[in-house]
NUROBA-774529 format. One record per atom (N, C-alpha, C, O): residue number from 1; atom name; x, y negated, z negated. Coordinates in steps of 0.05 Angstrom, whole numbers. Layout:
! NUROBA-774529
    nr   atom        u        v        w
   NUM     CA        X        Y        Z
...
! end
This chain:
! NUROBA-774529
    nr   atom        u        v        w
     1      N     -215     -602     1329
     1     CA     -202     -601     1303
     1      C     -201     -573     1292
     1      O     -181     -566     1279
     2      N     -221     -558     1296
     2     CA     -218     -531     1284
     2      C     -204     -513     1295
     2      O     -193     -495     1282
     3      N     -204     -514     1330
     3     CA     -177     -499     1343
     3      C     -151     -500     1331
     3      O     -134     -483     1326
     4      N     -153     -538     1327
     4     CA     -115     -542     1316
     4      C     -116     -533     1285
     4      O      -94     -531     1275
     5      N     -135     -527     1270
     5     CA     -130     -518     1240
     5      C     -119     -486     1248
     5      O      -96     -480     1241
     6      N     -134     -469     1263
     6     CA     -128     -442     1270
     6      C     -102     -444     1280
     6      O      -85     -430     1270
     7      N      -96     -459     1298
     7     CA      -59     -463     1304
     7      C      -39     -462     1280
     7      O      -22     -445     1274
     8      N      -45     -481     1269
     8     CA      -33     -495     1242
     8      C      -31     -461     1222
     8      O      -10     -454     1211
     9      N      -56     -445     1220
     9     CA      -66     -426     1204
     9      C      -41     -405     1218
     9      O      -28     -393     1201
    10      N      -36     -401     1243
    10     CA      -24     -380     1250
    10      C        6     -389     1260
    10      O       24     -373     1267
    11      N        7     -408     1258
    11     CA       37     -421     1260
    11      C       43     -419     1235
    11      O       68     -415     1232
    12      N       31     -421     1214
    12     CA       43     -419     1178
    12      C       42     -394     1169
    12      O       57     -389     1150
    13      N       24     -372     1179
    13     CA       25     -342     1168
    13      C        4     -322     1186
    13      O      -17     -312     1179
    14      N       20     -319     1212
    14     CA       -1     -301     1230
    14      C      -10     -280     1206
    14      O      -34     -275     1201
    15      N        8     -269     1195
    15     CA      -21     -236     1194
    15      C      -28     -248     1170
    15      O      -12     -234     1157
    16      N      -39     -265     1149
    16     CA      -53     -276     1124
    16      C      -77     -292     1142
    16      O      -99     -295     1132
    17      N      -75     -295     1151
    17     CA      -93     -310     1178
    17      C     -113     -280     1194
    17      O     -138     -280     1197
    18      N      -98     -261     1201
    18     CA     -111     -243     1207
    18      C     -133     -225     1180
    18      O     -158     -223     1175
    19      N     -112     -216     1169
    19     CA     -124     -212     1143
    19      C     -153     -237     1124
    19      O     -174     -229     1112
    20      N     -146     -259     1127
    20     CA     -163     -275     1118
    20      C     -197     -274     1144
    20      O     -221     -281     1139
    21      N     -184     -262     1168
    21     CA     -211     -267     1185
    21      C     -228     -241     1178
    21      O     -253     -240     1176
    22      N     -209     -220     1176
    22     CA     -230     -192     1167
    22      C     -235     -190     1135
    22      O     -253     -175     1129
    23      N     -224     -202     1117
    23     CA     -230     -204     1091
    23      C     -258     -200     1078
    23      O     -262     -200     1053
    24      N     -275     -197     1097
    24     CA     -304     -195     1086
    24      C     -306     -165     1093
    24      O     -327     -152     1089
    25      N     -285     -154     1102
    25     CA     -298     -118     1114
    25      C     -267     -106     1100
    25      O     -259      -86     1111
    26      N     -255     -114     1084
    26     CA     -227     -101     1076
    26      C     -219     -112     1050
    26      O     -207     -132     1043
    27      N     -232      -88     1036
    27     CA     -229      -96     1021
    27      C     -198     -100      997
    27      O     -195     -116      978
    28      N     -181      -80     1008
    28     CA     -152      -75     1006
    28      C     -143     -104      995
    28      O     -142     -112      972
    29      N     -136     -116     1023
    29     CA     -137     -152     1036
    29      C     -138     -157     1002
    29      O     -116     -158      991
    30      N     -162     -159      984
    30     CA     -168     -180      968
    30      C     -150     -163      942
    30      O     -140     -178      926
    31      N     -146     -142      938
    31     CA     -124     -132      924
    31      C     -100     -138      926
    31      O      -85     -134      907
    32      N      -91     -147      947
    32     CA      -70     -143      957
    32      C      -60     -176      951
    32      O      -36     -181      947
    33      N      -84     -198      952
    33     CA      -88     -223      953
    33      C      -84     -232      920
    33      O      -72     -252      913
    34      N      -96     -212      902
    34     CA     -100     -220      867
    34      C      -77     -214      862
    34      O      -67     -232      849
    35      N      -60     -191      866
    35     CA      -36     -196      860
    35      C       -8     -210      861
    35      O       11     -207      846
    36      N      -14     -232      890
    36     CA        5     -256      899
    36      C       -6     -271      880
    36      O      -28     -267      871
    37      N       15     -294      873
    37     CA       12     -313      867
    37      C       -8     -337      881
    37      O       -5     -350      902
    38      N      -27     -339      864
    38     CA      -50     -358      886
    38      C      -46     -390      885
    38      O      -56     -405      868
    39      N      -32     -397      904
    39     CA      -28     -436      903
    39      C      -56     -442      913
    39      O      -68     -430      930
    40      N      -65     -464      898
    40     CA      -92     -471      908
    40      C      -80     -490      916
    40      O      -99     -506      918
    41      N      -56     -506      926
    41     CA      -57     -531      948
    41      C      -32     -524      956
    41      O      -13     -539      951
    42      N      -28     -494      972
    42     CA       -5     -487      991
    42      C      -14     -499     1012
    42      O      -37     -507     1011
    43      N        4     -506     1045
    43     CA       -5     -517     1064
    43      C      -20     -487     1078
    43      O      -37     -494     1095
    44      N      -20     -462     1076
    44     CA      -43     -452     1087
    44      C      -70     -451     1078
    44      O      -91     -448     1091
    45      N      -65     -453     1042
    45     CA      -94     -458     1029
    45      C     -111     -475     1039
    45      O     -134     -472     1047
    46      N      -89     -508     1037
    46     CA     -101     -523     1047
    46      C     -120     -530     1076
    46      O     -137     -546     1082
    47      N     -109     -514     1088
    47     CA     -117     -517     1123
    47      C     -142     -489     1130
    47      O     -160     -482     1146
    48      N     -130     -483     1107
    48     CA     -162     -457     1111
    48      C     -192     -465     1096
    48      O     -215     -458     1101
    49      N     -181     -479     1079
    49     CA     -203     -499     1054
    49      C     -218     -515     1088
    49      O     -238     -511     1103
    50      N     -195     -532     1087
    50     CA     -205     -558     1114
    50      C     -216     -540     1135
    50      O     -232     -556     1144
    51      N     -219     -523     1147
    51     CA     -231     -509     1168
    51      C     -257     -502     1159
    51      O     -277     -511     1170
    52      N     -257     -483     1134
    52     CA     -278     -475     1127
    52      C     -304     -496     1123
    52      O     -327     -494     1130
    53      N     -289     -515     1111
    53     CA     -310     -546     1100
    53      C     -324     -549     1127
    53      O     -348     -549     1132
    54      N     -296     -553     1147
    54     CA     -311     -566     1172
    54      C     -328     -554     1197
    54      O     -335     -564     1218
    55      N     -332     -525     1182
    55     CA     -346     -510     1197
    55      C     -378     -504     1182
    55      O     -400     -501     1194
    56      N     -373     -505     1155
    56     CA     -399     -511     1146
    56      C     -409     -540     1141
    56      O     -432     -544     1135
    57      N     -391     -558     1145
    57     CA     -405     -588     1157
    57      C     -413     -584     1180
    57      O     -428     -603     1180
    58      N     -416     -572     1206
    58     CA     -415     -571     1230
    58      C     -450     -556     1228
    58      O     -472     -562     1236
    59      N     -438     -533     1211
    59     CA     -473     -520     1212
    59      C     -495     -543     1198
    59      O     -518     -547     1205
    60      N     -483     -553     1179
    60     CA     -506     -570     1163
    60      C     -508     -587     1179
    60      O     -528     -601     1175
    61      N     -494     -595     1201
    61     CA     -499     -620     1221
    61      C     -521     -617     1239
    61      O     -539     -633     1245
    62      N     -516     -589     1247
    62     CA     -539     -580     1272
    62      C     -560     -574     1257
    62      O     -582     -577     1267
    63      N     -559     -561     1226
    63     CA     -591     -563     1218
    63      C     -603     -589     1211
    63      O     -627     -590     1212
    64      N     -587     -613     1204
    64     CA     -604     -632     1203
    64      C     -616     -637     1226
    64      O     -641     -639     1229
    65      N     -602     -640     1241
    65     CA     -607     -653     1274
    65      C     -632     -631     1286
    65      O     -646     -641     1304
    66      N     -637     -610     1279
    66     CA     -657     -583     1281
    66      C     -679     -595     1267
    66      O     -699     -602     1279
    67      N     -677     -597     1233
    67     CA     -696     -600     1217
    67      C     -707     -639     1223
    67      O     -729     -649     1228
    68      N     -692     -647     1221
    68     CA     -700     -689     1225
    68      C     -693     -701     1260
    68      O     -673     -713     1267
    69      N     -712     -695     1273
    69     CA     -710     -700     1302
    69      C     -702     -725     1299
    69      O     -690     -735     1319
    70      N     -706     -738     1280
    70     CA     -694     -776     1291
    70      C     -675     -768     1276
    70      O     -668     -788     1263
    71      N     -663     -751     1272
    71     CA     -629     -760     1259
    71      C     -614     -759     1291
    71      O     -615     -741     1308
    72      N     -598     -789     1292
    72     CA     -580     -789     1309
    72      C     -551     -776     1308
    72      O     -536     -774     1289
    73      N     -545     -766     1346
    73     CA     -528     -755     1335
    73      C     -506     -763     1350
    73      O     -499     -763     1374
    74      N     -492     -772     1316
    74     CA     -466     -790     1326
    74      C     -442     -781     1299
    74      O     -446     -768     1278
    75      N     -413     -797     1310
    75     CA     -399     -778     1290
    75      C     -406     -785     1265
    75      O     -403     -767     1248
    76      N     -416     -809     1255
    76     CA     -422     -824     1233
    76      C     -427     -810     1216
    76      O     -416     -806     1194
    77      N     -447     -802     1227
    77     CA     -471     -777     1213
    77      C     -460     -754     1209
    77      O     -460     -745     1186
    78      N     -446     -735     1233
    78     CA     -427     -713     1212
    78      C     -410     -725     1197
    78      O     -418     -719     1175
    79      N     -389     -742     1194
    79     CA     -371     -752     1183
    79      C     -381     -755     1146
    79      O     -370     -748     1125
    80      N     -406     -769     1152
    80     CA     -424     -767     1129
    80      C     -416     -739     1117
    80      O     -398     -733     1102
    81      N     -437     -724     1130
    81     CA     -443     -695     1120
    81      C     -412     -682     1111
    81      O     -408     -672     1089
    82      N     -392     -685     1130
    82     CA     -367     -673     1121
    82      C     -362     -679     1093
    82      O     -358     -662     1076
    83      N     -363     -712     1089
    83     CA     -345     -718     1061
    83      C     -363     -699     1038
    83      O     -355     -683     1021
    84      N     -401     -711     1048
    84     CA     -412     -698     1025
    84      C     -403     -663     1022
    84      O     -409     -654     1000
    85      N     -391     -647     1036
    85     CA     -398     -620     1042
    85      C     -363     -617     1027
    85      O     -356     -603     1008
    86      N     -345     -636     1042
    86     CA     -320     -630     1030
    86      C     -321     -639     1009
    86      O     -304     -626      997
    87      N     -332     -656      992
    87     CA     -333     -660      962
    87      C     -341     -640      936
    87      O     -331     -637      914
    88      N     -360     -627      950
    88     CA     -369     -613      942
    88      C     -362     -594      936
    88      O     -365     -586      913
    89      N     -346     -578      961
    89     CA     -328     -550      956
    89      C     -299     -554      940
    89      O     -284     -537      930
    90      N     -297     -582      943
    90     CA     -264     -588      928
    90      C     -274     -591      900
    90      O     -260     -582      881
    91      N     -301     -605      897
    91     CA     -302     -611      858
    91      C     -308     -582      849
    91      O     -304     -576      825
    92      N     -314     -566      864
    92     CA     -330     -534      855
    92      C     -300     -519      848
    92      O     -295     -509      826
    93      N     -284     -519      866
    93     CA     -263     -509      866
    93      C     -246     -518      856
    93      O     -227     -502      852
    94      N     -240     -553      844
    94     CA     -230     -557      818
    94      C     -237     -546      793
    94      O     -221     -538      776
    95      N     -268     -548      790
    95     CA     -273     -549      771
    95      C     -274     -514      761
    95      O     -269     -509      737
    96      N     -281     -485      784
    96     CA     -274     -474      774
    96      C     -231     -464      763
    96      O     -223     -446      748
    97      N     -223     -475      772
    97     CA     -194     -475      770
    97      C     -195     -492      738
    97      O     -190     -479      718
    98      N     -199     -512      736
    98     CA     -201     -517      704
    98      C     -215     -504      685
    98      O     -206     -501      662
    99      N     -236     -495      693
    99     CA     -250     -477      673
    99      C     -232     -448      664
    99      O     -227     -439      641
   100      N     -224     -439      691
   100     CA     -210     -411      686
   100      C     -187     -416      661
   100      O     -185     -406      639
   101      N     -169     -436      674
   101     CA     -158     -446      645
   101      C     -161     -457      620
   101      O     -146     -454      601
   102      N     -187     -473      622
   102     CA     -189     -482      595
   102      C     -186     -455      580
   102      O     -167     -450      566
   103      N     -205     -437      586
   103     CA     -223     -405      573
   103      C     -199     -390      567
   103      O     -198     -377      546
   104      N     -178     -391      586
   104     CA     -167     -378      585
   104      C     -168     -348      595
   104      O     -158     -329      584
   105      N     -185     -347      624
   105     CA     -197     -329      633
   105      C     -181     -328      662
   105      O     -197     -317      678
   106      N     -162     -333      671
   106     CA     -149     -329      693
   106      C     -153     -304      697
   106      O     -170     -295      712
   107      N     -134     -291      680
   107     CA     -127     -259      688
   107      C     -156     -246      695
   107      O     -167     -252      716
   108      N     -164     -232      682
   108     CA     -194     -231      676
   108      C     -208     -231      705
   108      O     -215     -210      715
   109      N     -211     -258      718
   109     CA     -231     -264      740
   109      C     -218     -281      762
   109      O     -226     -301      773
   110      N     -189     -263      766
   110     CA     -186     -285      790
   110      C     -186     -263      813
   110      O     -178     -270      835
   111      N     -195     -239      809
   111     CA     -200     -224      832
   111      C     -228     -237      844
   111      O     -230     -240      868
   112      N     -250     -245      824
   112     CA     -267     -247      830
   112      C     -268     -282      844
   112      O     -278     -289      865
   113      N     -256     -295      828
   113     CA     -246     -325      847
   113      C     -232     -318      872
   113      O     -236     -338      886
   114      N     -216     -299      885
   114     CA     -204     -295      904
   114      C     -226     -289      927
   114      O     -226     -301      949
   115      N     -245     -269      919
   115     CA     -259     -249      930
   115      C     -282     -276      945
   115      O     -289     -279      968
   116      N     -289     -292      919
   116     CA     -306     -306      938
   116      C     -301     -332      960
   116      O     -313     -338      981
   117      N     -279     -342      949
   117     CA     -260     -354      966
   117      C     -257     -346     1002
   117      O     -263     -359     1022
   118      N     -244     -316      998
   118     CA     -240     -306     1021
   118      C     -261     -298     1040
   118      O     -258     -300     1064
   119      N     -283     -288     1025
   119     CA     -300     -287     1032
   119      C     -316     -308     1047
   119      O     -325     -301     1068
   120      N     -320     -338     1037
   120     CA     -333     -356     1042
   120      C     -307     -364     1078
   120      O     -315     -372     1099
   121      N     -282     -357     1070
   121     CA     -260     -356     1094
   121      C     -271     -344     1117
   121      O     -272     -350     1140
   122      N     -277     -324     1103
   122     CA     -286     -308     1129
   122      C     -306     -310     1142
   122      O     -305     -306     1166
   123      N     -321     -315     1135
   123     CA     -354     -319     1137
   123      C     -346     -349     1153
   123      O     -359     -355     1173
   124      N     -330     -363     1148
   124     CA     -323     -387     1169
   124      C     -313     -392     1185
   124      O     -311     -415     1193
   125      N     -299     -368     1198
   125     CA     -282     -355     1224
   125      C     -309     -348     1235
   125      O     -317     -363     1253
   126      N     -326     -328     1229
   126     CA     -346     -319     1241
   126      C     -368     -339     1250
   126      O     -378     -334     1272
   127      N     -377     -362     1236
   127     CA     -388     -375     1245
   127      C     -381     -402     1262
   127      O     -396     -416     1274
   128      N     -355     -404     1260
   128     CA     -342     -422     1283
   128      C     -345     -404     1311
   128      O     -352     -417     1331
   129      N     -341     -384     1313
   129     CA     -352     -364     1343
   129      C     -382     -376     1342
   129      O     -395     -394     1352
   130      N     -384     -366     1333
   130     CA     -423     -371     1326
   130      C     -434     -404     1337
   130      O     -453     -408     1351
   131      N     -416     -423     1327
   131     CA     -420     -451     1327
   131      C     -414     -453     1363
   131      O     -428     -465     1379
   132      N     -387     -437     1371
   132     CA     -371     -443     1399
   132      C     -402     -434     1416
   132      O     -412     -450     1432
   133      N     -415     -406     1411
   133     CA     -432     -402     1425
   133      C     -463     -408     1427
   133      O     -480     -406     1445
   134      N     -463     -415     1406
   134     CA     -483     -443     1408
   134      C     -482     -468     1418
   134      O     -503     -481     1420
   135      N     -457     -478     1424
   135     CA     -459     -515     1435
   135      C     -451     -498     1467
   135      O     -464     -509     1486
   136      N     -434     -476     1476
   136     CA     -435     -475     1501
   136      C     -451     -445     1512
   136      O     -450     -439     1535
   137      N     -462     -431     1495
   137     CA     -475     -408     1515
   137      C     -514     -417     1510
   137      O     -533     -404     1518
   138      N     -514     -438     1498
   138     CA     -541     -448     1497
   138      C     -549     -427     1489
   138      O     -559     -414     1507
   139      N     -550     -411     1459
   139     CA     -563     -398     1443
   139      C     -582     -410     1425
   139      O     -574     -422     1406
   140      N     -600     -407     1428
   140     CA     -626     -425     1410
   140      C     -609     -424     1378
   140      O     -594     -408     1366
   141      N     -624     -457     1370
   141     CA     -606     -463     1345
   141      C     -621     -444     1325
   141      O     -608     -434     1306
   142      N     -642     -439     1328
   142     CA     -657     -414     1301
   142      C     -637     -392     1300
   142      O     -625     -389     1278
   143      N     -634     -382     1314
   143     CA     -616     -351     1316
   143      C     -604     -364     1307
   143      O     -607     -360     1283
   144      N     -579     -392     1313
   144     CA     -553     -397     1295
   144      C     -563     -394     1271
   144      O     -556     -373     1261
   145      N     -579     -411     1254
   145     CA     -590     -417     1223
   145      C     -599     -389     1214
   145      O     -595     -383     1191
   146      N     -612     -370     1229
   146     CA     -617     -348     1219
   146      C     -590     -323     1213
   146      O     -588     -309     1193
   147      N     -572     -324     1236
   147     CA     -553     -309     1232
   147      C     -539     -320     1209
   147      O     -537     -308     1187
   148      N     -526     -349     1216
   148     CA     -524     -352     1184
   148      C     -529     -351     1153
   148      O     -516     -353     1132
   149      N     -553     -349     1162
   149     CA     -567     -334     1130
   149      C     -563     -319     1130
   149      O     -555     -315     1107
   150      N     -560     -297     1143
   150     CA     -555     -270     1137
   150      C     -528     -262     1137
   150      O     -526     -240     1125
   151      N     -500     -273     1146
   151     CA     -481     -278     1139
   151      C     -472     -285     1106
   151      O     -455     -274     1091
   152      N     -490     -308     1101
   152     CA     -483     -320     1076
   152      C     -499     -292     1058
   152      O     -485     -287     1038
   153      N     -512     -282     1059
   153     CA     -529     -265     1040
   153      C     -513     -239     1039
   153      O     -509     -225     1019
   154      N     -503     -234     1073
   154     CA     -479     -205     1066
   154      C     -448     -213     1055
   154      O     -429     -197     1053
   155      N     -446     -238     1048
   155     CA     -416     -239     1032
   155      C     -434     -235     1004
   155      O     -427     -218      988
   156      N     -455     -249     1001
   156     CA     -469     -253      974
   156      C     -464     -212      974
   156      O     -444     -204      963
   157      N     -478     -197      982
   157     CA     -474     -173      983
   157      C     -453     -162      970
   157      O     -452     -151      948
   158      N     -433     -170      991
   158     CA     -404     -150      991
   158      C     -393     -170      972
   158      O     -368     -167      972
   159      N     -400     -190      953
   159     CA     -390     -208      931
   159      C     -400     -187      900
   159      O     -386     -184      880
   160      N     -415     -181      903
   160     CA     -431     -166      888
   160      C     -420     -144      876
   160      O     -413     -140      852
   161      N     -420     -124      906
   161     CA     -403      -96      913
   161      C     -383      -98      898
   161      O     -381      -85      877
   162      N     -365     -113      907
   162     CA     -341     -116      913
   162      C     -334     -121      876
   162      O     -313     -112      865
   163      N     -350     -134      864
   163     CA     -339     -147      835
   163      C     -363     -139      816
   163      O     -372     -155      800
   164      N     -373     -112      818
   164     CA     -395     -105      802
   164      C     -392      -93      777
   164      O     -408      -90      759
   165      N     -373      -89      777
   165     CA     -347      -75      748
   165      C     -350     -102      725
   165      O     -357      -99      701
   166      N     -345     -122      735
   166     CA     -343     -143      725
   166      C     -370     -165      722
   166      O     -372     -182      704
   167      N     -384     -161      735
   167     CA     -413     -178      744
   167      C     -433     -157      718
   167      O     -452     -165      704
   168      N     -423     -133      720
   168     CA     -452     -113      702
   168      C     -439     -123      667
   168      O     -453     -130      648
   169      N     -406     -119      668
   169     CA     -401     -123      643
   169      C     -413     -151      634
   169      O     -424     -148      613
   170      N     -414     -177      644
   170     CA     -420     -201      636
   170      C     -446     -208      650
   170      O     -449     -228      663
   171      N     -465     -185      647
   171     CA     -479     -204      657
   171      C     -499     -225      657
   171      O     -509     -235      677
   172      N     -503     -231      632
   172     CA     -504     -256      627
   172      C     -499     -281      631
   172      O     -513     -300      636
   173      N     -471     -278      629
   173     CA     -458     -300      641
   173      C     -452     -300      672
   173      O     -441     -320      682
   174      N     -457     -283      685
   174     CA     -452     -284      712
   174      C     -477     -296      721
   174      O     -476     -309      742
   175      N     -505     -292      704
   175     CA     -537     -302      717
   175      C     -528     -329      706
   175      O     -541     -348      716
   176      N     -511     -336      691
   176     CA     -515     -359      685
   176      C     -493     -380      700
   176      O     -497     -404      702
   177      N     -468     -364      710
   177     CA     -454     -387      727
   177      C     -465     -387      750
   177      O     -459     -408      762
   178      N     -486     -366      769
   178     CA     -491     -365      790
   178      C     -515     -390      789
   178      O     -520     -405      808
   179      N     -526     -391      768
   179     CA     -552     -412      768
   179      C     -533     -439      764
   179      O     -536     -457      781
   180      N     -513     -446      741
   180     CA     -497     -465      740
   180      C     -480     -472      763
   180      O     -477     -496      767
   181      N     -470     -457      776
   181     CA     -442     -464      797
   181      C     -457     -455      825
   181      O     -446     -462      846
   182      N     -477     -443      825
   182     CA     -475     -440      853
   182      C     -502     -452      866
   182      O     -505     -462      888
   183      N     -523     -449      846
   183     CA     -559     -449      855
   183      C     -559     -478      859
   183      O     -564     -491      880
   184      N     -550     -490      827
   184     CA     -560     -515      821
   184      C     -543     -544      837
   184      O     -554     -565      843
   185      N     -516     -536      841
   185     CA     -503     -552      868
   185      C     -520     -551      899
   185      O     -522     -572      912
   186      N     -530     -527      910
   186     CA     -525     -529      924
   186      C     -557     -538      934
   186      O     -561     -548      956
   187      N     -579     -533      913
   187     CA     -601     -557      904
   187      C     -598     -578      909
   187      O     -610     -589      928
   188      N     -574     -592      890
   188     CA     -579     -611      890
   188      C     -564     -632      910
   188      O     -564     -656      910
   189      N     -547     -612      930
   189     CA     -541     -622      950
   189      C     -558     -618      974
   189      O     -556     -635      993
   190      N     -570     -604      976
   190     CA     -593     -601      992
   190      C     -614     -626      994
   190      O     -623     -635     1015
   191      N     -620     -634      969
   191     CA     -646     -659      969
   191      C     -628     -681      970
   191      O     -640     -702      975
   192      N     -602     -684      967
   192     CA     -589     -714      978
   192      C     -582     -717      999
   192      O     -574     -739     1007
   193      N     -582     -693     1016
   193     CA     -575     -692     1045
   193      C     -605     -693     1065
   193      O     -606     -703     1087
   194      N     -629     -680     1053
   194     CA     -645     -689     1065
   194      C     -664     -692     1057
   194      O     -682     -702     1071
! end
């Protein structure tokens, strides 16, 4: 399924596809991205949303199956994890898309809505390699869960970097959507998943 999303991704816009895979090291890319018009349900949004989901359902699959030796492993059980994992990123990503509007804060922070977006894009190209060479070059699953942390912590990085103009001016409210929108979801998806 994630080969045919990458098809789908480069049959609808080879170089936004290329650009979306280096987006975590170019930073240009996300300038270049805030000033298009951003459809949040174009058919490449969509198919890069669906990849991404199903590549971080894929990692949350193998750490359960890592962390709960009697979790069986059948599609049931990712299928599970997918909806919970795709629910999650779709209500987050509704809900910040309504918020920006209620506030009236589009203009303002949609570099910084883009930045993490693409980011989280990219970081999901990289760990689908990551995932390919873990189920066939038999790379111990620790190194997968560890590189991934450190993946997720260098977009957290270059999220930072990248939008610190904006993060120092508010920052208040940035400690406070990061504890609201990002800590406290992903808590409390953590203790219903295991």
């Amino acid at each position: 399924m994630l080969l045919v999303c990458i098809v789908f991704l480069k049959l609808l816009n080879a170089k936004k596809l290329n650009e979306s895979i280096f987006a975590l090291f170019d930073f240009s890319f996300i300038e270049d991205e805030s000033s298009e018009p951003n459809n949040l349900f174009s058919p490449f949004q969509s198919i890069l949303f669906l990849f991404s989901v199903s590549t971080v359902s894929l990692l949350v699959y193998y750490f359960k199956i890592y962390k709960q030796t009697e979790t069986t492993q059948s599609f049931t059980t990712f299928f599970t994890l997918f909806l919970v994992v795709f629910c999650f990123f779709f209500l987050k990503k509704v809900l910040e898309y309504a918020l920006t509007r209620l506030f009236l804060i589009k203009n303002q922070i949609s570099v910084f809505v883009i930045t993490k977006a693409n980011y989280l894009y990219s970081v999901s190209f990289i760990l689908y390699i990551l995932l390919i060479l873990y189920e066939y070059a038999n790379v111990k699953s620790v190194y997968l869960f560890y590189f991934s942390v450190f993946l997720f912590l260098l977009r957290f990085v270059f999220f930072v970097i990248r939008n610190k103009k904006l993060i120092f001016n508010k920052l208040f409210y940035f400690i406070l959507y990061i504890c609201a929108f990002e800590i406290a979801p992903l808590f409390v998806l953590f203790n219903l998943m295991f």
